[in-house]
C-alpha positions, -999 to +999 in steps of 0.1 A: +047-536-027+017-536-014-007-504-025-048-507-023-068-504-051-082-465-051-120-466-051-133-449-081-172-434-083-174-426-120-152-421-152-150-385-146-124-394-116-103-412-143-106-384-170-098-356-142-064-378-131-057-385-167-058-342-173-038-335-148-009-361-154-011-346-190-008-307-176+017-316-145+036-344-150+051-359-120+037-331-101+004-347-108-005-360-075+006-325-055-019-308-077-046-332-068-041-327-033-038-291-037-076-292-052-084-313-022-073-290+004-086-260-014-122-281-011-114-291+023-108-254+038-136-242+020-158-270+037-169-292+007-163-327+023-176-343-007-151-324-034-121-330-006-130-369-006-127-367-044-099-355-049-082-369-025-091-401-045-079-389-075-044-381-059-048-413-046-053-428-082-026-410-096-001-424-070-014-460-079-010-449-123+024-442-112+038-472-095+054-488-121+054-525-106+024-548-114+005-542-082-018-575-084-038-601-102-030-594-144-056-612-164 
């Protein structure tokens, strides 16, 4: 399987995915993008890019195969 790397800008990304795996479950990732498009329609590009990457981060927590290089 091949699944990119999400790009993370600061802790805080990790911490907010990490909350909402602990609150949702395996509905983790739809609440993430539920943030996004609530940013999105109200026009805060920035907010919508972020947490699109943290849905994008929880996806990648939740792929259970190792997805490259372990050290």
């Amino acid at each position: 399987m091949q699944l990119p790397a999400p790009f993370l800008s600061d802790r805080a990304a990790v911490e907010d995915a990490h909350a909402l795996i602990r609150m949702h479950g395996d509905e983790a990732g739809f609440a993430a993008a539920a943030r996004a498009e609530q940013y999105r329609v109200l026009g805060n590009h920035v907010h919508f890019a972020r947490w699109r990457q943290i849905e994008r981060l929880i996806t990648y927590l939740a792929v259970e195969d190792v997805l490259d290089t372990v050290h």
